[in-house]
N, C-alpha and C positions, 0 to 999 in steps of 0.2 A: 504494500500500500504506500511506504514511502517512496521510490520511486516512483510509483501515478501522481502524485503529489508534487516530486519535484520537475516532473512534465509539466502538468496543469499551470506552476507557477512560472516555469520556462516560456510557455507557451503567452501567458497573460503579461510579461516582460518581451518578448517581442512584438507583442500586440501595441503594447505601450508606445514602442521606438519605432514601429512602422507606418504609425499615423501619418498621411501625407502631407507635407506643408505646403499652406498656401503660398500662390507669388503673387503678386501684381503685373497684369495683364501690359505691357511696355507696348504703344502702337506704332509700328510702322510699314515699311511699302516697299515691294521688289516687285516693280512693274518691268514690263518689257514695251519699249518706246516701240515707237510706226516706223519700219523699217525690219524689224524685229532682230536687229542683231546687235543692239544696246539694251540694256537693263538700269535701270536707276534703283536706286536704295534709297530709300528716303525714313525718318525718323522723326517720332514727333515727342520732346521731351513734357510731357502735362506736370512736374514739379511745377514747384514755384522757385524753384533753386537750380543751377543750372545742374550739368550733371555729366558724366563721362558714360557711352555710348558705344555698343559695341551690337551691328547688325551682322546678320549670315544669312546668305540667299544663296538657291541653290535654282539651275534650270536645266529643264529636258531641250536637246535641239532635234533639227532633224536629221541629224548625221547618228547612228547606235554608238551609244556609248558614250556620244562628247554631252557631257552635264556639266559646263563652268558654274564655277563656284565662289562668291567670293566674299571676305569678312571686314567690313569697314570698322574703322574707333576712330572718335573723335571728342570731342567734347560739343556739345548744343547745349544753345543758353535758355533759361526757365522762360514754355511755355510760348516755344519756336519749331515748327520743322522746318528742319536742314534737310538737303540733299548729303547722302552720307558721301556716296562714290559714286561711279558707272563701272560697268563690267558689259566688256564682250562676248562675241561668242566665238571666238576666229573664225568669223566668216561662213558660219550656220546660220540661219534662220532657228531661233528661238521660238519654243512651241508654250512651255507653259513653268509653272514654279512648281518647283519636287517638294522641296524643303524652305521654311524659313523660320527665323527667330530674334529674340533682341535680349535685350542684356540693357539695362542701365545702372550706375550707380552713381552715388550721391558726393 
């Protein structure tokens, strides 16, 4: 019975530390311009303080297998979007966004 015991409370300890933690939701934008073989990164800091910025946008083209990738930082000031960077495609036509995400801190 001790062993079940030191399960149960094994169990109710990982329970504890696997609770997900919230983030706050950072807005921003990996569009692919007219032409389609520019992408813009765009970033919108809603602080009220500025803040250091770090986007990652990822795209399908239409060549197999070419997905450019790319991860802008910068700093944007409180309750501005900036253009983070541009990314090509070398000369694919860009079809849509695989992956993206943002990152700020204070």
């Amino acid at each position: 019975m001790g062993g079940r015991s030191a399960i149960s409370c094994l169990a109710l300890m990982t329970g504890l530390f696997s609770e997900p933690v919230s983030a706050e939701t950072v807005p921003y934008k990996c569009i692919i311009l007219p032409g389609e073989e520019i992408a813009s990164v765009m970033m919108t800091n809603s602080l009220s303080s500025n803040a250091s910025c770090i986007v990652t946008c990822k795209f399908s083209t239409t060549r197999y297998n070419n997905n450019p990738q790319i991860t802008c930082a910068k700093p944007v000031p409180a309750g501005k979007e900036v253009q983070m960077c541009l990314l090509t495609s070398g000369g694919d036509k860009m079809v849509k966004l695989i992956e993206g995400y943002a990152e700020r801190t204070n």
